[in-house]
VEXLUMMI-256296 format. One line per 5 residues: their letters; for each residue x negated, y, z of N, C-alpha, C, O. Coordinates in steps of 0.001 Angstrom, whole numbers. Each point is the difference from the previous one (the first is absolute). Example, Ala and Ser with C-alpha at 12.3 -4.5 7.8 and 13.67 -1.06 7.14 Angstrom:
2
AS) -13190/-5690/7800/890/1190/0/-900/1200/0/-1036/-19/665 | 1386/1069/-1385/-820/1190/60/770/1090/730/-509/1108/169
END
This chain:
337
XXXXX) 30744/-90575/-8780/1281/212/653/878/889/-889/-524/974/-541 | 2259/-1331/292/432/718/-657/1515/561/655/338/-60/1182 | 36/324/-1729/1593/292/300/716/-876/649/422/-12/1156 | -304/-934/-2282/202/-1386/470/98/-751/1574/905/-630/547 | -2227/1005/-131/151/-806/816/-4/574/1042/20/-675/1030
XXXXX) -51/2363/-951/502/1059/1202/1169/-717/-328/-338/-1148/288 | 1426/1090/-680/1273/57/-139/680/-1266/887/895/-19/845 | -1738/-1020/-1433/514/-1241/597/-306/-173/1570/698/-578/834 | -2064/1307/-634/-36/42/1362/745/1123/945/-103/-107/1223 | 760/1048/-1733/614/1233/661/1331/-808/-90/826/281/869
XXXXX) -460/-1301/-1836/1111/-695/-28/1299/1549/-1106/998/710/122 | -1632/-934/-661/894/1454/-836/-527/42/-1652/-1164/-299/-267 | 1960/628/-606/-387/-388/-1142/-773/1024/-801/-65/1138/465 | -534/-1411/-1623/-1410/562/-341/329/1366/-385/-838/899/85 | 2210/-676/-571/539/1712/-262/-191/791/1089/-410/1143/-206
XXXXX) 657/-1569/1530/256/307/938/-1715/443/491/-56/1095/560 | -853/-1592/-668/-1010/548/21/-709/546/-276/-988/409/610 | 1563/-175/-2308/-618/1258/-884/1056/707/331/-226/1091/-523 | 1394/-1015/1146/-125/1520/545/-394/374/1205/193/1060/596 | -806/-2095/-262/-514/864/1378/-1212/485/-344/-475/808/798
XXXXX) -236/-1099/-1871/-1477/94/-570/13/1457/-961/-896/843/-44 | 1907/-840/-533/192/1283/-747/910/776/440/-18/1019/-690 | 847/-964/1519/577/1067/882/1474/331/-884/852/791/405 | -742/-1684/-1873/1075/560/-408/1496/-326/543/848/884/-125 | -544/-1952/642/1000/360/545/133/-149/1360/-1066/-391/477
XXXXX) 2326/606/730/-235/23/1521/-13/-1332/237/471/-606/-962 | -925/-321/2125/-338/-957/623/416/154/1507/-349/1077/483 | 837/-1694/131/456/136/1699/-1108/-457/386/-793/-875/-348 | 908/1762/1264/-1228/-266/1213/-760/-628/247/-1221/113/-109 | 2274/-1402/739/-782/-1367/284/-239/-636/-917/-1094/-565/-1
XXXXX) 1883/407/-1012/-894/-627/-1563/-1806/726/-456/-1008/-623/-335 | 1164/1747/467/-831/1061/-360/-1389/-635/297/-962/-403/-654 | 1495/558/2563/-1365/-49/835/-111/-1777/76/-1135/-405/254 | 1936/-394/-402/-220/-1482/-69/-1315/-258/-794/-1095/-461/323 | 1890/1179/-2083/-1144/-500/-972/-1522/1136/99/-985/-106/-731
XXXXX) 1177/1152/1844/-1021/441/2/-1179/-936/819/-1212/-97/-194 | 1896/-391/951/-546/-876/1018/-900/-1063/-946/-1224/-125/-2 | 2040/-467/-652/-748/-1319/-1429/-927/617/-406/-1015/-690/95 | 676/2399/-828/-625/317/-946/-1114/-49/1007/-956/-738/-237 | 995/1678/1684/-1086/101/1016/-979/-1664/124/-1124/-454/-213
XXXXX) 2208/126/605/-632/-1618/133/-1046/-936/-1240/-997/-675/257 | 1613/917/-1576/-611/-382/-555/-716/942/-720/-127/-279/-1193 | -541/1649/1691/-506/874/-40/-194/113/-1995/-964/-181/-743 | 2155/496/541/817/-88/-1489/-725/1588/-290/-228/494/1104 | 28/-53/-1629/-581/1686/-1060/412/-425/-1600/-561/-745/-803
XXXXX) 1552/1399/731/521/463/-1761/-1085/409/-524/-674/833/607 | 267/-1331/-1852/-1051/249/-890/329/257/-1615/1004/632/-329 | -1695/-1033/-394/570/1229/-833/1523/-856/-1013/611/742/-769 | -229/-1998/862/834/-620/-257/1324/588/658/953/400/-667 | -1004/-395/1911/1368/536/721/-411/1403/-23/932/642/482
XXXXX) -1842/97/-800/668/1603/-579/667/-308/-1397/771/825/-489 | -976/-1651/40/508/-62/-1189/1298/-194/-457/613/342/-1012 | -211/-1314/2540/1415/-327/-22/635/947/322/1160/100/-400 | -1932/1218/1505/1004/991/513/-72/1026/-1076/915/820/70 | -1814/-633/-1114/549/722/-651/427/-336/-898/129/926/-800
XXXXX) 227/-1919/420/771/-588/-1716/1849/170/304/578/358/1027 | -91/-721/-2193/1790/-302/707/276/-530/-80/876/-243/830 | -1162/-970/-2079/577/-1193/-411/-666/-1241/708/710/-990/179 | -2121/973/266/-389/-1158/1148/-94/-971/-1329/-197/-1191/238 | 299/1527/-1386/-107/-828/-1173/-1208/63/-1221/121/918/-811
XXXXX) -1189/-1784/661/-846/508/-1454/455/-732/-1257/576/-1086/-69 | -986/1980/-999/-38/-376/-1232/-723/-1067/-821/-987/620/-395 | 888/-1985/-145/-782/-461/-668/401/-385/-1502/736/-953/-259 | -1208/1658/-542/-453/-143/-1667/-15/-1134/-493/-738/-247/954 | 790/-411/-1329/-295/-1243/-753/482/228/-1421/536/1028/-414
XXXXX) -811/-2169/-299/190/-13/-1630/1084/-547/-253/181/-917/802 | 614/1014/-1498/1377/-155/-311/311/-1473/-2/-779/-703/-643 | 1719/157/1214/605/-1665/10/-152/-680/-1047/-157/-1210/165 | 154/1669/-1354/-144/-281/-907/-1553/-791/-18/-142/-1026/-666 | -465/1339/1093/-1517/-351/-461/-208/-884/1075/55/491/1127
XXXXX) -299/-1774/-1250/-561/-933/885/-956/963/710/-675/665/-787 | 413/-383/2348/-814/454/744/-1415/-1716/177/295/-1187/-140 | -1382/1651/394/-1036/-687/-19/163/98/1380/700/828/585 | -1672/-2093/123/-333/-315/1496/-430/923/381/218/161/1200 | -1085/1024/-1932/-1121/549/654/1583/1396/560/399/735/903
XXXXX) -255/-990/-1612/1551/1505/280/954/-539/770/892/772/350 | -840/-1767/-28/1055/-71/866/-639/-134/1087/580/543/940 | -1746/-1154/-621/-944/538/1029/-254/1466/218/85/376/1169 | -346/412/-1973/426/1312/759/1040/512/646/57/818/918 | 1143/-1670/-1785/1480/733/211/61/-828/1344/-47/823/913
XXXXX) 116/-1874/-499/145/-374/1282/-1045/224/1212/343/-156/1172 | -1752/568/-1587/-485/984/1362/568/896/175/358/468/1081 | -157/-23/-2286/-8/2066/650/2017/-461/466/706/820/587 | -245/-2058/-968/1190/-3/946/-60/-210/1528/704/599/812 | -1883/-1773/-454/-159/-455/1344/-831/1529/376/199/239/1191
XXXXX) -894/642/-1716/-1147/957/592/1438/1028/1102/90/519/1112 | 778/-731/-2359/1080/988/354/991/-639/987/693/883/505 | -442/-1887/-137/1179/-306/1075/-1138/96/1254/287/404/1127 | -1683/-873/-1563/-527/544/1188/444/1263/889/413/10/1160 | -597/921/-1946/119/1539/497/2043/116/-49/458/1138/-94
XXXXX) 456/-2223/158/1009/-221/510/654/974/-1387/1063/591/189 | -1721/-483/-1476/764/916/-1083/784/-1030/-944/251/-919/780 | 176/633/-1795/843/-537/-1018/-687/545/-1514/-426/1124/-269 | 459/-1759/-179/-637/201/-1145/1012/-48/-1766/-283/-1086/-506 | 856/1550/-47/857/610/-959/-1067/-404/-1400/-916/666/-481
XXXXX) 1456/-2021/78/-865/-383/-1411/884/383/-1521/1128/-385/-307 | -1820/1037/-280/31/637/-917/-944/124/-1034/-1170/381/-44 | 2493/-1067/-1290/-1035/-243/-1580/-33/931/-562/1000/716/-55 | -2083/-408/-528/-261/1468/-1260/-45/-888/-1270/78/-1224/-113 | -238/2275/-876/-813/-559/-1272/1461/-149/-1007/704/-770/653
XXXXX) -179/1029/-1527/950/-15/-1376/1339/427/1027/191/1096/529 | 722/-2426/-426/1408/626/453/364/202/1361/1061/377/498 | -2469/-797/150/-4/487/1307/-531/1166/244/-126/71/1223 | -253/881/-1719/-432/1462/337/870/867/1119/-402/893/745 | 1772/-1478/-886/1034/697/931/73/-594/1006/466/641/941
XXXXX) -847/-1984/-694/-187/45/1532/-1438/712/702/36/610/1069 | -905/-750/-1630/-1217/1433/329/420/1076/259/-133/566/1084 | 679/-157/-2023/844/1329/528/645/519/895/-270/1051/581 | 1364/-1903/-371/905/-459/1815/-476/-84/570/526/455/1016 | -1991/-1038/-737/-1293/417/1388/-336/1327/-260/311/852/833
XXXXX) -993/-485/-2023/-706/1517/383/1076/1122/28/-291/1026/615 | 1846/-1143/-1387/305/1245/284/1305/92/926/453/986/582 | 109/-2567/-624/480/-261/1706/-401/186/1335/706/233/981 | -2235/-399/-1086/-393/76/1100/245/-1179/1017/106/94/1223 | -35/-1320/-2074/530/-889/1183/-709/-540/1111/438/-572/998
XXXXX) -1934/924/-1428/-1248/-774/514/-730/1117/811/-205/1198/-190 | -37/-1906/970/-1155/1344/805/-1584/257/-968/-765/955/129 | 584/-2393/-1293/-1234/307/-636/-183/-1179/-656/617/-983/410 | -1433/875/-1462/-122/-516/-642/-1343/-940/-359/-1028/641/-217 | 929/-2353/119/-1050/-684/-422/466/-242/-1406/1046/-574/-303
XXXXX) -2157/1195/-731/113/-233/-1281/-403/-1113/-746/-812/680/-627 | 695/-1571/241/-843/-1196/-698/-183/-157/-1522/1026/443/-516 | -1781/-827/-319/-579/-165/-1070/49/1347/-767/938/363/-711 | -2248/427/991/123/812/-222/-822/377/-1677/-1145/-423/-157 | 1440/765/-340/-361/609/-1375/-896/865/127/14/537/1108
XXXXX) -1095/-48/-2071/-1095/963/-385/412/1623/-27/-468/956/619 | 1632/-1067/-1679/1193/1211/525/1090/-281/381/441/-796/-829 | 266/961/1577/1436/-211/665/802/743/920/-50/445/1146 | 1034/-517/-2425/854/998/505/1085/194/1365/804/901/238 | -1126/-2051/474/399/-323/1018/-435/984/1013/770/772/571
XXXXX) -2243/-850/-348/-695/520/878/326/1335/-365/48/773/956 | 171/-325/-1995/-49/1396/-301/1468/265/616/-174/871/853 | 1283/-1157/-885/1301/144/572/71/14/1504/547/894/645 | -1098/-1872/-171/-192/-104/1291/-923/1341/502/379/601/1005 | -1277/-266/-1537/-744/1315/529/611/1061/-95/-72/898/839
XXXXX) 923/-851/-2132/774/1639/-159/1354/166/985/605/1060/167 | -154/-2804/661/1017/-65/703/-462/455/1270/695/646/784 | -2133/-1068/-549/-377/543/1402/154/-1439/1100/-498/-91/1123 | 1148/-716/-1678/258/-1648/666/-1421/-438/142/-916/-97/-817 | 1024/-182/2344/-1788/-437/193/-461/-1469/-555/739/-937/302
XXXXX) -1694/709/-950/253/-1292/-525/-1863/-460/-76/-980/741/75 | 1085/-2571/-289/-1784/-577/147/698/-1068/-1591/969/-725/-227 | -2235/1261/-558/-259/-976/-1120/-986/-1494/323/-970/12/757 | 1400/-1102/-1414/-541/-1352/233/-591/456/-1700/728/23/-993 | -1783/215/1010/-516/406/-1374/4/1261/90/628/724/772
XXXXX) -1723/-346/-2009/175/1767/-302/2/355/-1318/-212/-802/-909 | 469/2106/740/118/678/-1221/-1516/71/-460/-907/-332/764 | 702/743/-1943/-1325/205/-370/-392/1508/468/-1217/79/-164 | 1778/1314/741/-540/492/788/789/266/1114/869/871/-55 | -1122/-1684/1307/764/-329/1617/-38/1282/933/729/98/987
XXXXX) -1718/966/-1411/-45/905/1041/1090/567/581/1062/-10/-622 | -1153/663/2056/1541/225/322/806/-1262/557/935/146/788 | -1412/-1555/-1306/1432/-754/158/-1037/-1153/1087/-1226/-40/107 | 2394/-887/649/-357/-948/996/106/-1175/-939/943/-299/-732 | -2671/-604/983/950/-997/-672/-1250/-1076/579/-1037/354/560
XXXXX) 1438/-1673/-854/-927/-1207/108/-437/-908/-1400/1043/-94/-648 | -1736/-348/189/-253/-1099/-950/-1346/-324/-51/-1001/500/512 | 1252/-1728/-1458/-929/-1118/-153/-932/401/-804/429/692/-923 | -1800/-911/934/-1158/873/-1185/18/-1266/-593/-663/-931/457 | 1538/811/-1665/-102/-1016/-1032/-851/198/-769/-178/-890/-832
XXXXX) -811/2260/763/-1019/148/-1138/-907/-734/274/-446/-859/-761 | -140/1213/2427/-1245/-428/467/134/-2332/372/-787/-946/48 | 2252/1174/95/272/-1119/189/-354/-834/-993/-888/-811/262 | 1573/809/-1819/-2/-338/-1145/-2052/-13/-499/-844/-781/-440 | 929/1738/752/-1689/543/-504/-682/-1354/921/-752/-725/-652
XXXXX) 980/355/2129/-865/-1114/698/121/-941/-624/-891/-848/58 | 1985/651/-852/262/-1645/134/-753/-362/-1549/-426/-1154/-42 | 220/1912/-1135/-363/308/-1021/-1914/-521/605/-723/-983/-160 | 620/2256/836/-1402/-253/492/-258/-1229/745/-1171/-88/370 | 1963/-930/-30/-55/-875/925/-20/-872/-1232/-986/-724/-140
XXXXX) 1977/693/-810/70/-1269/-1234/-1334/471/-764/-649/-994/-325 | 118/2032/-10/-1480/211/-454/-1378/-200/583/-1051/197/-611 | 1175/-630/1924/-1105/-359/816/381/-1587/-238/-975/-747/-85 | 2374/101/-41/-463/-1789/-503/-74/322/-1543/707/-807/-603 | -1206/1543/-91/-397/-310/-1563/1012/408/-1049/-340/24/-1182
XXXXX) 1789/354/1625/760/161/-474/-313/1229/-1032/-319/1057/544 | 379/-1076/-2082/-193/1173/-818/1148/692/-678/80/1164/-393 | 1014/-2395/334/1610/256/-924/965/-245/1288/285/-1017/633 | 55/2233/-528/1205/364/1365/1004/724/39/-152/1198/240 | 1571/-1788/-489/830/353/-466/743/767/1576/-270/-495/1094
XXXXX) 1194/1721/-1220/553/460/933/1865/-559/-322/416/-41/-1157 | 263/-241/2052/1019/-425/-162/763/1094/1037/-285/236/1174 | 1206/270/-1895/305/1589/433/1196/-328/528/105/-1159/400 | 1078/2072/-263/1483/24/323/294/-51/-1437/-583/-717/-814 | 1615/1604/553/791/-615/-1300/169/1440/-486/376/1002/607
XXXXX) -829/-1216/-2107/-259/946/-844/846/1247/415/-638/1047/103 | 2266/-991/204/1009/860/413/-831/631/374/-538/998/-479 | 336/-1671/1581/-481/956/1805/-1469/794/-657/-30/1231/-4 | -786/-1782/-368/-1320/458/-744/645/1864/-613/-234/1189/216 | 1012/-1956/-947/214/1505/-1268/969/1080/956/-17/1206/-248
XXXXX) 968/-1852/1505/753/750/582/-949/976/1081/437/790/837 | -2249/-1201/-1223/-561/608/1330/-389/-471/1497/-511/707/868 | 808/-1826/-788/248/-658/1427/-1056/42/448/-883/-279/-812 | 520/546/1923/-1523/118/539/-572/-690/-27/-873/129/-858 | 804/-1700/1880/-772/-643/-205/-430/-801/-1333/-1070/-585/-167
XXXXX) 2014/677/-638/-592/-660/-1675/-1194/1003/-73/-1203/-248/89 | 1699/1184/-232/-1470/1534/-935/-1199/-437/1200/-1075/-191/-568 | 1000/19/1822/-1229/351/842/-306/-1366/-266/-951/-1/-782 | 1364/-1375/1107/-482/-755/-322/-608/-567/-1657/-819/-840/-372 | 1725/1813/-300/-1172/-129/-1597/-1396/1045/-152/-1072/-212/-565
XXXXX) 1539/1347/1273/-1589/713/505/-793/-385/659/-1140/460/69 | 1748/-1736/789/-1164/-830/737/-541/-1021/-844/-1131/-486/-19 | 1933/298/-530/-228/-1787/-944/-1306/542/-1191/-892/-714/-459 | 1131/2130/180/-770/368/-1235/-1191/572/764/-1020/-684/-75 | 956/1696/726/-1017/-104/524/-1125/-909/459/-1082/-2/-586
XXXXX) 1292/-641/1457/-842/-1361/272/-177/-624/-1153/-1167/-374/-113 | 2030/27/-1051/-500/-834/-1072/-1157/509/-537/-955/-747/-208 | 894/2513/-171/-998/917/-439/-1381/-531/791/-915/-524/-634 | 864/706/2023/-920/178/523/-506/-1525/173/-1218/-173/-27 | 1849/-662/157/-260/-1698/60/-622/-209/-1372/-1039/-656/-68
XXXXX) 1764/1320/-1372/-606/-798/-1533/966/-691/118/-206/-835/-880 | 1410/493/1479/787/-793/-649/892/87/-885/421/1124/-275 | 111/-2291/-413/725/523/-1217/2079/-291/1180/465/-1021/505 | 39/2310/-561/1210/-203/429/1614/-44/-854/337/784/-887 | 449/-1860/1413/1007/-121/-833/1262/1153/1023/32/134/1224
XXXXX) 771/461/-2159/1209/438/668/1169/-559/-572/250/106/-1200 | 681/-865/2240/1078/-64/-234/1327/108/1152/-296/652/1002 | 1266/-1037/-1023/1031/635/590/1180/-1344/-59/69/-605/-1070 | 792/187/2163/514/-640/98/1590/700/1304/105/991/723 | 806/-2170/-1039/947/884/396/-65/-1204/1764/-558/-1073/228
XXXXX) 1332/1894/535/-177/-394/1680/1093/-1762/35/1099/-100/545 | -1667/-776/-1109/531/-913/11/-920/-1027/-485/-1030/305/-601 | 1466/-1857/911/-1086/-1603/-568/219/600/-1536/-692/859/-548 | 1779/-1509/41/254/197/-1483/-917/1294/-814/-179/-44/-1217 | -284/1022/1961/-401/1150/-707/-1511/-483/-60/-867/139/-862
XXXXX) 879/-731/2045/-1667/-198/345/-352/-1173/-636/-1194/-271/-127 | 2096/-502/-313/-534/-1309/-796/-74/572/-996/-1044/-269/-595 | 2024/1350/-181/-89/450/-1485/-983/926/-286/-327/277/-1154 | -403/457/2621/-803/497/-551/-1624/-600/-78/-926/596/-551 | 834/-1866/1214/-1309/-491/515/22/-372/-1619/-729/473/-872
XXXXX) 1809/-1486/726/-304/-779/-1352/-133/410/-999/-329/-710/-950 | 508/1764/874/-272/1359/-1259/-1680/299/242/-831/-475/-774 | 436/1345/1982/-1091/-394/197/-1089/-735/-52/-1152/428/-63 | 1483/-1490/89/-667/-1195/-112/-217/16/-1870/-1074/-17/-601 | 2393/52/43/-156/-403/-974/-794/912/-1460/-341/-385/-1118
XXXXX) 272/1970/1939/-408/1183/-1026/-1569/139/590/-937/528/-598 | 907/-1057/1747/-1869/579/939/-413/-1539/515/-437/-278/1117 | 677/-607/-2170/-636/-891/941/-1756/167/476/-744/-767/611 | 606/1634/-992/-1734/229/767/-341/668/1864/-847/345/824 | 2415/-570/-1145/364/736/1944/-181/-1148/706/-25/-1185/-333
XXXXX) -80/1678/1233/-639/-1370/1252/764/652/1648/98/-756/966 | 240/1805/-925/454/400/1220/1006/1378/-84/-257/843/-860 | 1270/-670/1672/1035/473/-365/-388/1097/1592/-632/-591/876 | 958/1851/-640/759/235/1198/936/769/-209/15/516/-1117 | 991/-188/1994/1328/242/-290/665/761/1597/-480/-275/1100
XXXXX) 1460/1088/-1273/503/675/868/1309/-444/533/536/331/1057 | 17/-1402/-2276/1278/-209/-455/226/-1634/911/19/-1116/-519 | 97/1380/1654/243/-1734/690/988/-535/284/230/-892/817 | 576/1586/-1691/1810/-1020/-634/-597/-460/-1279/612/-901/-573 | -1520/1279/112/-61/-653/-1453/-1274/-1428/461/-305/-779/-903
XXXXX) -206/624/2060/-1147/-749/279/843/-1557/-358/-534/-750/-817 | 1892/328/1493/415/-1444/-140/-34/-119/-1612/-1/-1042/-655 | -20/2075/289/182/-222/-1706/-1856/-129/-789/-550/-634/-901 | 265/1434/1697/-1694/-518/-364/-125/-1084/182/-417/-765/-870 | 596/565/1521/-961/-1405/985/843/-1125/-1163/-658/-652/-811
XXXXX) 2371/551/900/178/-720/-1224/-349/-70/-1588/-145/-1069/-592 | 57/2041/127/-1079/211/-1252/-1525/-977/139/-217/-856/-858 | -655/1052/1865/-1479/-353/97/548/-1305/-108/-434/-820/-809 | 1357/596/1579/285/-1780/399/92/-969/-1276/-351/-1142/-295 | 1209/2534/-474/957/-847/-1438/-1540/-221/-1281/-209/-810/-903
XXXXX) -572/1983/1452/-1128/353/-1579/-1489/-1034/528/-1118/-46/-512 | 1885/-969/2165/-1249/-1095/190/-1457/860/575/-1169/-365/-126 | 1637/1463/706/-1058/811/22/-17/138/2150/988/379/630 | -2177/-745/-44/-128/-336/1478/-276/1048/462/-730/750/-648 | 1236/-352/1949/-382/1153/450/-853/-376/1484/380/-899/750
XXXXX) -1296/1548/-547/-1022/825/-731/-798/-890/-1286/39/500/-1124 | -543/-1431/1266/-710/-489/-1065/214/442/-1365/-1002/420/-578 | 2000/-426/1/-10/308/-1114/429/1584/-370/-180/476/-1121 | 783/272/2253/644/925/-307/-16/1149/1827/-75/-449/1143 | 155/1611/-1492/-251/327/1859/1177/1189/-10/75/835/-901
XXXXX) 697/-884/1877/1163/960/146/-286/647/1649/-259/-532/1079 | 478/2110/-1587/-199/668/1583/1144/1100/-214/744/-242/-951 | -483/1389/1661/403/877/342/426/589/764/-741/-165/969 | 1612/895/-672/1270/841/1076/1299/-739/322/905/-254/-796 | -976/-104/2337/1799/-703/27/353/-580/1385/-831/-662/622
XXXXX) 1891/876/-207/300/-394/923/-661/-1579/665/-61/-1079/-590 | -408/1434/2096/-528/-1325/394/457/-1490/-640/-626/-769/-729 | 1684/702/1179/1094/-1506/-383/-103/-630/-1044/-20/-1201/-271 | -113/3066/-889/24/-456/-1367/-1273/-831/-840/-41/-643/-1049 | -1158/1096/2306/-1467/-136/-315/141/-1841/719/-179/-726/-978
XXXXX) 294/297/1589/364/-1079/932/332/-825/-713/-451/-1146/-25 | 1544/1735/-873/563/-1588/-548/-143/151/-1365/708/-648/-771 | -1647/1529/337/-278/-550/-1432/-1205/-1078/105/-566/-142/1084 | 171/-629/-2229/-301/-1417/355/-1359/200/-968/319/57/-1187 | -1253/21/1341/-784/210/1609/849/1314/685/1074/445/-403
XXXXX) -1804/-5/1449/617/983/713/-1055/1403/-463/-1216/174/89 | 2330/664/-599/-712/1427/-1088/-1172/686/1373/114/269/1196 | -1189/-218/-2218/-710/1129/662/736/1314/-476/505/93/-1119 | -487/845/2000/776/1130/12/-75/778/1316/-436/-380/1087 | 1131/1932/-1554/-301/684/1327/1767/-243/337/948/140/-774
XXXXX) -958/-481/1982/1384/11/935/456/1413/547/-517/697/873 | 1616/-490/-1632/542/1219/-209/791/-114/1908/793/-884/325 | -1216/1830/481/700/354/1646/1292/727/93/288/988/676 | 420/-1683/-1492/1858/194/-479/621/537/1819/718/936/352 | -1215/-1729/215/830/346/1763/-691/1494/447/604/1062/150
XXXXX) -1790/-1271/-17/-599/982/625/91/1415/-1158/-475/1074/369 | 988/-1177/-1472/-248/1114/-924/1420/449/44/210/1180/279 | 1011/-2155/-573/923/606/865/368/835/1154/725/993/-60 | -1182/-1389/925/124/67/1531/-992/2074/189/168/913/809 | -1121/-1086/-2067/-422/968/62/933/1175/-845/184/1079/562
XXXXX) 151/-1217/-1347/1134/826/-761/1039/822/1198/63/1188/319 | 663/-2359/143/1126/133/1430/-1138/740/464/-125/834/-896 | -879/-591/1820/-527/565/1050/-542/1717/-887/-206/993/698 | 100/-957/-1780/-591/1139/-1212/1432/961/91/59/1152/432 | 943/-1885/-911/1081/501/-383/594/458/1600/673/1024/-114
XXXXX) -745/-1497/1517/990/681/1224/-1121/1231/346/366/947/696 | -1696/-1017/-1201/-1025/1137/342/634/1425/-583/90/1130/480 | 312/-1736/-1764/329/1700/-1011/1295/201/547/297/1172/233 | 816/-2342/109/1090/71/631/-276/1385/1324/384/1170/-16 | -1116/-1860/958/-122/707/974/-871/1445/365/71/847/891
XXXXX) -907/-1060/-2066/-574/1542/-37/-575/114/-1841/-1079/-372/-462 | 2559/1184/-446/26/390/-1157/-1084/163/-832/-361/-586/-1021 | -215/1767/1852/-1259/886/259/-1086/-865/-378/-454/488/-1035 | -393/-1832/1430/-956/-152/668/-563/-268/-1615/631/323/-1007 | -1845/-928/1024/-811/-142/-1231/241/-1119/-440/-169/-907/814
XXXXX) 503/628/-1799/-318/-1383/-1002/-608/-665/374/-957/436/640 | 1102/-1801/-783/-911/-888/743/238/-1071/-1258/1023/130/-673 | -2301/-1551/253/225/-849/-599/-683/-986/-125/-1007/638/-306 | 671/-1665/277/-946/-1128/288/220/-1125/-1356/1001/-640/-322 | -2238/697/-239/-711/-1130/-997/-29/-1436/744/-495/-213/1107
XXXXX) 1126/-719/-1947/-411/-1465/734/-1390/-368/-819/-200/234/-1192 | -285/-571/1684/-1420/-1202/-987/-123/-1184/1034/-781/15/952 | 1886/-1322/-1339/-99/-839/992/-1453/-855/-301/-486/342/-1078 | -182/-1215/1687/-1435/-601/-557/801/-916/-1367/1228/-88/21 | -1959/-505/-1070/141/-1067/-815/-420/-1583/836/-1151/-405/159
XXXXX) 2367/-280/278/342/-1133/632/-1164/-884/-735/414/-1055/482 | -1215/757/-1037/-449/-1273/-538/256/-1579/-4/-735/-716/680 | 1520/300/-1257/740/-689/185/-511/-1717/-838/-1141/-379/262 | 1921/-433/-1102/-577/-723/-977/459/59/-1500/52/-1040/-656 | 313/2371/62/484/-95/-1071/-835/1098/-954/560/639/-891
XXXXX) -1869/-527/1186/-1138/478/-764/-1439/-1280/398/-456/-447/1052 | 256/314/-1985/-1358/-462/-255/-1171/600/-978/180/1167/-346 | -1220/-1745/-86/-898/640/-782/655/-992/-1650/528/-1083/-254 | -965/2212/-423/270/-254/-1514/-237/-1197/-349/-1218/-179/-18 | 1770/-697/-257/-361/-1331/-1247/-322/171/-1244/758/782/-574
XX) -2109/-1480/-463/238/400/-963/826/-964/-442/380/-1006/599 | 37/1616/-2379/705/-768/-319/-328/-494/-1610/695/-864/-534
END
């Protein structure tokens, strides 16, 4: 039950009931006690979302994203549109905003405007100076990713190490010995970006402990990058037999590479990794991979971020995803060759 629908049933509109809920401005009587009547009835209790609303000013949050410039991937605009639906839930508006080169100044206009009651951060870097601004502003804010040391800060993400590390161990239990990692794109790698570094500490690890021999490379969030980088691949390691990868804007571009070099998947060749359901679905076979919970990891950010909203004070809070590895049909056991 939300605002919403006290409102429609008191027959009075949804402002009108956050002030009767937060006391800030006067209400007549019979309006008052009408919608008190709705809240009784549908035995309504403010929780920690509507303290959040009564103490914020703008009724508005912040969301981060990467500058227009950069084609956004499925898996990001799936965040950017939960943590939008997480938020009209709780009847707030959500204020999207690019960082990164000539957008730095609209970042700024949130933290030192104050336009936002708080802030969801996204793609977060190893160091970043984002988070560091936002803390010295005092603007309450939840990272979709973390810094390489998070203490102090709210945040959610994906364990691409342990993730990356299964699927490695999963292509080494069918025989697989030459296993190439197919990363994000060199930029993001050298700029720090989190999940590149944890998922190459996963990729290397497991190779160590498996005996396998591992390839690293890096492709940019697009087909074209992912065809240019498979076929490079292909053409410097042909002793590779299985790829996994974090990068599932670059997968339509895999999958066209294997197609073009006559090479069958799984039979001749086995592809797994990290990526949005849909993206795992319609690659051809359908990718074994772990299905990244884009709604529910959203939805958790919005509910992280009205907690610190509503009580400053309280402790850090943050949650690791490790979704299972989907098994799907696009790993098999090694062919020789």
């Amino acid at each position: 039950m939300n605002i919403g629908e006290i409102a429609r049933r008191a027959g009075v509109s949804r402002s009108t009931v956050s002030y009767v809920l937060s006391g800030k401005r006067s209400v007549s009587e019979a309006t008052r006690q009408r919608i008190q009547s709705v809240i009784d009835e549908l035995d309504y209790r403010p929780n920690a979302s509507a303290r959040a609303l009564k103490e914020g000013r703008t009724r508005t949050l912040g969301l981060v994203i990467p500058p227009a410039s950069q084609r956004l991937t499925d898996m990001q605009l799936g965040f950017v549109a939960s943590v939008v639906e997480a938020a009209a839930r709780h009847d707030l508006d959500v204020l999207l905003s690019p960082s990164g080169g000539d957008h730095d100044r609209s970042f700024e206009r949130i933290v030192a405007g104050r336009r936002v009651d708080g802030v969801v951060l996204m793609e977060i870097r190893l160091a970043d100076d984002r988070v560091t601004r936002l803390t010295k502003a005092g603007l309450p804010f939840v990272t979709i990713g973390r810094t390489a040391e998070p203490h102090g800060m709210s945040w959610i993400d994906i364990d691409y190490a342990g993730l990356i590390a299964r699927c490695v161990q999963h292509l080494a239990d069918l025989g697989h010995q030459h296993v190439a990692l197919v990363n994000r794109s060199a930029e993001l790698v050298a700029a720090g970006y989190g999940p590149s570094h944890r998922a190459l500490a996963g990729f290397r690890a497991a190779a160590l402990e498996r005996g396998v021999t591992g390839v690293e490379v890096s492709s940019g969030d697009d087909t074209a990058s992912g065809e240019a980088c498979m076929e490079q691949l292909l053409a410097t390691h042909p002793e590779v037999t299985a790829v996994a990868t974090i990068n599932e804007a670059a997968l339509p571009g895999i999958q066209r590479a294997l197609t073009g070099a006559g090479l069958s998947v799984p039979r001749d060749f086995s592809v797994a990794g990290v990526a949005a359901q849909h993206w795992a679905e319609d690659f051809r076979p359908p990718l074994t991979a772990a299905d990244v919970p884009m709604v529910e990891m959203g939805a958790e950010a919005v509910a992280l971020l009205l907690e610190i909203i509503a009580a400053p004070g309280a402790v850090p809070r943050h949650r690791l995803y490790s979704p299972p590895i989907s098994l799907r049909s696009s790993t098999g056991p090694v062919r020789a060759r």
